[in-house]
N, C-alpha and C positions, 0 to 999 in steps of 0.2 A: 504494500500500500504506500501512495506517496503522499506527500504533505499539502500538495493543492487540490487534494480531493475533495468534494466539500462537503460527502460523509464525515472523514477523519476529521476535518476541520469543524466541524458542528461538534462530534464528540468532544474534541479539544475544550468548549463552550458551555460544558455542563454545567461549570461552579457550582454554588450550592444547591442544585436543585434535589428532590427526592424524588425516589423512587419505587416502583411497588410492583407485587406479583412477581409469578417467574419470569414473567421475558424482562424485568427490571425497565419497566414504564414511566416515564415520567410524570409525577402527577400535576393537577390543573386547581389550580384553588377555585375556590367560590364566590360569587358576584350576588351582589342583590340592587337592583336598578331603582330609584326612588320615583320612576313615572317610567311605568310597563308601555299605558297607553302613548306616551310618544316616541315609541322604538322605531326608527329610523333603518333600513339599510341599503348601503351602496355596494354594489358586485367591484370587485379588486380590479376588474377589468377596465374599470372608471375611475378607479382612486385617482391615479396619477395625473390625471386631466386637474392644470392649476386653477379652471376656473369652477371643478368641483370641488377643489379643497376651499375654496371663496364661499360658493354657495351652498353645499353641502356637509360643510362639519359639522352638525349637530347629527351627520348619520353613522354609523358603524357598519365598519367595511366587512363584507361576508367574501367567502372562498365556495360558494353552491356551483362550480364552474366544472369545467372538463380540466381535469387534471397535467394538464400542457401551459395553462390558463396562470398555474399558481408556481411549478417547478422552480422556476425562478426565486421566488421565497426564499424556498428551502437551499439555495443554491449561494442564493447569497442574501440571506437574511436580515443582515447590519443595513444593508442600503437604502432599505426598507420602512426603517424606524421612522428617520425624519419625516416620509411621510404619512405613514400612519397614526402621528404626534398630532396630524391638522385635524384628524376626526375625533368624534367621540370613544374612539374602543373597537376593539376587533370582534368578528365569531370566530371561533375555532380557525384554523386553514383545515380544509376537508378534502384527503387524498380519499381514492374511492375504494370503498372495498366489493367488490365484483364478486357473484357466486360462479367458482370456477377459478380462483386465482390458487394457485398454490397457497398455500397455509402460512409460506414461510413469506411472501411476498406479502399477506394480508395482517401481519404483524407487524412487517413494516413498514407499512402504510399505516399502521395504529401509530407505531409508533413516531414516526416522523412530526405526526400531527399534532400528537402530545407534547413530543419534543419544542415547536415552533407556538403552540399558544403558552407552554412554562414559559420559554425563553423571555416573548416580548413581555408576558408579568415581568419578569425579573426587570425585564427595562421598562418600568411603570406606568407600560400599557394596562386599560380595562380588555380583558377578553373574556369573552362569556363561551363557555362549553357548548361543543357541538357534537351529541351523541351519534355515533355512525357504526353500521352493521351491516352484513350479509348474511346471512343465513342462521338458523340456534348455532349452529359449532361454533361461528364466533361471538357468540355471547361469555365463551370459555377467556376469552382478552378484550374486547372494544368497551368494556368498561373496568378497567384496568387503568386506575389515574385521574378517575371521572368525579368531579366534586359530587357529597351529597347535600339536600337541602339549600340548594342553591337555585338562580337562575340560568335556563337551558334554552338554547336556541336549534332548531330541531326542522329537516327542511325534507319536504315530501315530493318534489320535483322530480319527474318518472317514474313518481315510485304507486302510483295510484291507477293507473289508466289499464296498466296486465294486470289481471284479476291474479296471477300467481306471486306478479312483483309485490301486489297487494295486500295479497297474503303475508310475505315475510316483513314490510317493512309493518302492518300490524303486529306481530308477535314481536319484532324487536321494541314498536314503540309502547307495547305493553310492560316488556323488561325493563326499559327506559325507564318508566313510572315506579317500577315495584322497589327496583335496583338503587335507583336515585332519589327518589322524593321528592323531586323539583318544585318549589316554591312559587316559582314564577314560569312562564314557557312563554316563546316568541315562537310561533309557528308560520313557518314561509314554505310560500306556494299552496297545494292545492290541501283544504283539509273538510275531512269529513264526517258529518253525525257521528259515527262509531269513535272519532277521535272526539269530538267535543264531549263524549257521555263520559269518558275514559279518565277525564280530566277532575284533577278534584282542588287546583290552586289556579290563580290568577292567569290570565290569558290573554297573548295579542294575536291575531292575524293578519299576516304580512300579505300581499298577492307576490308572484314573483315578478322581477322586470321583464322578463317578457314577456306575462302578459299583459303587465303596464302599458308596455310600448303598442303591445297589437290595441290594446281598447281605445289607446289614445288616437292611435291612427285613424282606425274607423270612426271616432267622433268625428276626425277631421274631414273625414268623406263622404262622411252624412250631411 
């Protein structure tokens, strides 16, 4: 291994953070937002635009992206901070975990993601946890480092429309509840009866930007 890698060099980065469970996970402290109702988020793929850091700092930047989207984070992290210092606070960064990935690839995708929402706490970002799962077997690690009785940010985007995709992201966001206790929940993109019965703490619903963008447009065509 050489020393510009920017695994090695992320490990290099750990200082004091903790860690938990066997695969030695970085854990995520806990957030409690004082106005649920005015949750805010901008997609990471817009942070950087300076005239949204002007008109959109009171939002918190999400990672609900295709995983190409965000690598750069994780790649090089530090360059990052300054601007994510102009908004309110981060969600999680959310590498995917896919059914069908090798086991040992879907731990590192936990753990990467753990790794980068410690981190920026440590550099005295707000980031608020973002539970993420593929199928029961990983319910064995993706909450591994996961605050409890905190506020959670939890995003349903693909995961509703296959009746089988459907299936599994309910049974994780069942776990989600039992496992965590979440205090508060921010839910972005599409959510359903079955999720609102499920809930037993405070609640916002996010739409996602794109379908922001599709309803706006067709206003505009009408």
């Amino acid at each position: 291994m050489t020393t510009n890698e920017s695994d090695f060099l992320n490990y290099l980065k750990t200082g004091d953070m903790d860690f938990t469970g066997e695969y030695n996970i970085p854990t995520v402290r806990g957030v409690k937002l004082k106005s649920l109702n005015k949750a805010e988020l901008l997609g990471f793929n817009y942070a950087t635009n300076p005239k949204n850091m002007v008109e959109r700092g009171n939002s918190m930047i999400h990672f609900f992206l295709p995983d190409h989207n965000i690598e750069r984070v994780w790649n090089r992290p530090d360059d990052y901070t300054p601007v994510f210092n102009m908004y309110k606070g981060l969600i999680q960064p959310d590498f995917s975990q896919y059914v069908g990935m090798p086991k040992a690839m879907l731990i590192w995708q936990h753990y990467r993601r753990m790794w980068l929402a410690r981190y920026y706490q440590d550099k005295g970002l707000r980031v608020i946890a973002a539970p993420c799962w593929s199928d029961e077997e990983s319910f064995e690690y993706c909450f591994d480092g996961m605050p409890k009785n905190s506020c959670l940010c939890i995003s349903s985007v693909g995961c509703i429309q296959n009746p089988n995709v459907r299936n599994r992201f309910m049974l994780g966001f069942k776990e989600t509840l039992n496992r965590l206790t979440p205090t508060q929940i921010i839910l972005y993109g599409t959510i359903t009866n079955d999720m609102k019965d499920l809930m037993e703490c405070p609640w916002v619903h996010l739409e996602s930007e794109q379908k922001r963008r599709i309803t706006a447009y067709k206003r505009r065509c009408t």
